[in-house]
C-alpha positions in Angstrom: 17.7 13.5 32.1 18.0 17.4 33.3 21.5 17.3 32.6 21.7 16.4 29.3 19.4 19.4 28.6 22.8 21.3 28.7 24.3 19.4 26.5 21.2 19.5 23.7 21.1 23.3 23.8 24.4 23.7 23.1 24.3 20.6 20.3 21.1 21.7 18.9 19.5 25.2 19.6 22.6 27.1 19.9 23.6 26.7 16.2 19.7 26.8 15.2 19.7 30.2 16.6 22.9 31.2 15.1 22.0 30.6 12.0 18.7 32.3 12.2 20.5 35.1 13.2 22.5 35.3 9.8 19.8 34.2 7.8 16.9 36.5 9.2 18.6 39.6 7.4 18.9 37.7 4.2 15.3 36.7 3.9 14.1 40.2 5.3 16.5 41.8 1.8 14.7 38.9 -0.5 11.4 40.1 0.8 12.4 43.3 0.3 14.1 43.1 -3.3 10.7 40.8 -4.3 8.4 43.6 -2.7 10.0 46.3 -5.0 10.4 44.3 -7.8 6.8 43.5 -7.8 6.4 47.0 -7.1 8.3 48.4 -10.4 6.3 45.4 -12.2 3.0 47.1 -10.4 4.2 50.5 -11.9 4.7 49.1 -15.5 1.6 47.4 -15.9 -0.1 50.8 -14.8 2.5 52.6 -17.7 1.1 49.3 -20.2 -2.7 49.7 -18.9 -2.3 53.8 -19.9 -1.3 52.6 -23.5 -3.9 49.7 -23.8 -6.4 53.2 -23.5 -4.7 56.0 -25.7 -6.3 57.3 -27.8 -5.4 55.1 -30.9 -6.0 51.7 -29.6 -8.7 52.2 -27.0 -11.1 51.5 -29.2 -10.1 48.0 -29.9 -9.1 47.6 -25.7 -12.7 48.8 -25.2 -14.1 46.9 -27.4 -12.9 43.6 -26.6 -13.2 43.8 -22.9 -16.6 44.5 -23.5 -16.4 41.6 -25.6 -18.1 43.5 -28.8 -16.9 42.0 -32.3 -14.6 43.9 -34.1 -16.5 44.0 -37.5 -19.4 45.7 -35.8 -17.4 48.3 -34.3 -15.6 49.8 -37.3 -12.1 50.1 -35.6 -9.2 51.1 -38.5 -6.0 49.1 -38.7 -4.0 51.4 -37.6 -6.3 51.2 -34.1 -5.6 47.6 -34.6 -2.3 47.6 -35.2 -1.6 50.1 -32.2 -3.4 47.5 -29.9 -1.6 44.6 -31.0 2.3 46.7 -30.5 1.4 47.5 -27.1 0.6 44.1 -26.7 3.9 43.2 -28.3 5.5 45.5 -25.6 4.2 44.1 -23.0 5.0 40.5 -24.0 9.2 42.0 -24.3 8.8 43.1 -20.8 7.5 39.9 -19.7 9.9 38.4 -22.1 12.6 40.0 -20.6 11.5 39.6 -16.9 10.3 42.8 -15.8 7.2 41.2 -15.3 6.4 37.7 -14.0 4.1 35.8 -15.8 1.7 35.7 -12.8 1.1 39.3 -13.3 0.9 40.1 -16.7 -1.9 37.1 -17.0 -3.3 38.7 -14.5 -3.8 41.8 -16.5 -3.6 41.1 -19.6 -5.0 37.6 -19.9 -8.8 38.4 -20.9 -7.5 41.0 -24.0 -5.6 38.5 -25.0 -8.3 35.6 -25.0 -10.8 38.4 -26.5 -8.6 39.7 -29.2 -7.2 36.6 -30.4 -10.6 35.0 -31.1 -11.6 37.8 -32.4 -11.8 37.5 -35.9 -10.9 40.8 -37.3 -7.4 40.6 -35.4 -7.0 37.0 -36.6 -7.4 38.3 -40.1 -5.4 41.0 -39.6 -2.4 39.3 -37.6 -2.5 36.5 -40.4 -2.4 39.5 -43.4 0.2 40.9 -41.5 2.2 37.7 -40.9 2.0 37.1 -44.8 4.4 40.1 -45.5 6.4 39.5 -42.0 6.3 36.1 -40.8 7.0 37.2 -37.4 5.2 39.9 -36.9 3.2 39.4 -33.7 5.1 36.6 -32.5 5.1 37.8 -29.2 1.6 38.4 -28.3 1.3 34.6 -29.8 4.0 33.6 -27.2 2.3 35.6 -24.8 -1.1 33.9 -25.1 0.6 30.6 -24.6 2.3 31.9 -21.5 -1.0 32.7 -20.2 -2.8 30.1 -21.5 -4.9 31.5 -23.5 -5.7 29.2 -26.4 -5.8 30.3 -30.1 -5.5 28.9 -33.4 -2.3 31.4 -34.5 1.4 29.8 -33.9 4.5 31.1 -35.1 4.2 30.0 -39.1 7.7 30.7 -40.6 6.7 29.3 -44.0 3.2 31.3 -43.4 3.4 34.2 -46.4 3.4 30.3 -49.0 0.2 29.6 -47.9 -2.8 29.8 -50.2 -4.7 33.2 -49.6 -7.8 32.1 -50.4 -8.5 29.9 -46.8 -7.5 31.4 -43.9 -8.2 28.5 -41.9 -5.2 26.8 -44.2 -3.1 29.7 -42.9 -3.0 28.5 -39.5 -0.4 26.5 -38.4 0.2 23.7 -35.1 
């Protein structure tokens, strides 16, 4: 049996070990390229988090991480409206694959749960949405992304619906 040994190593392990040799630098550079991808992804998120608190929409981030209702708080629409865009940035990035959806739910997931049940932002996405139908769309496509569940859907027939029921405005 010893000296077929020979023959096995060079059959079997010598090619194994040939091939790890070629291969080894190729994962180390995917590590690598997914480390500072992740790491750029890391540095937007931090660029998105900044915006979630400037000035004009930390009020609403505030507020709805704290999980305070919008109508008590007395945030203006243009506070609203600033959340909701930087929201709508982030979703383009994710969109566009500078960030993986595993990290932008990560971050992002509870403001979008607490704003979209939030029924001040649903008003004011669905007033919105009746001038622009797609205004928003991307948050919306967001929140499905991360699974957070919500009553809004991209409505394309949405600014024919009867104003006097928002509920009717929703869409499946």
């Amino acid at each position: 049996m010893n000296r077929h040994v020979p023959a096995l190593v060079n059959r079997y392990l010598l090619p194994a070990l040939q091939a790890a040799t070629i291969f080894a630098p190729i994962f180390v550079g995917l590590q690598r390229y997914c480390y500072l991808k992740n790491e750029a992804a890391m540095e937007l998120i931090i660029q998105f988090d900044q915006m979630m608190y400037s000035p004009k929409s930390g009020p609403v981030t505030t507020a709805v991480e704290l999980g305070r209702a919008l109508d008590d708080v007395g945030v203006t629409p243009e506070e609203l409206n600033d959340f909701l865009l930087n929201l709508e940035r982030v979703a383009t990035a994710h969109q566009s694959g500078l960030i993986n959806t595993d990290i932008v739910c990560a971050h992002f997931k509870w403001d979008l749960n607490g704003a979209l049940h939030d029924p001040k932002i649903v008003r004011f996405i669905l007033d919105a949405k009746r001038t622009d139908p797609t205004v928003y769309d991307n948050v919306i496509d967001l929140a499905v992304d991360c699974n957070v569940s919500t009553n809004l859907s991209k409505c394309p027939l949405l600014s024919q619906a009867p104003p006097e029921n928002d509920e009717k405005l929703l869409c499946r």
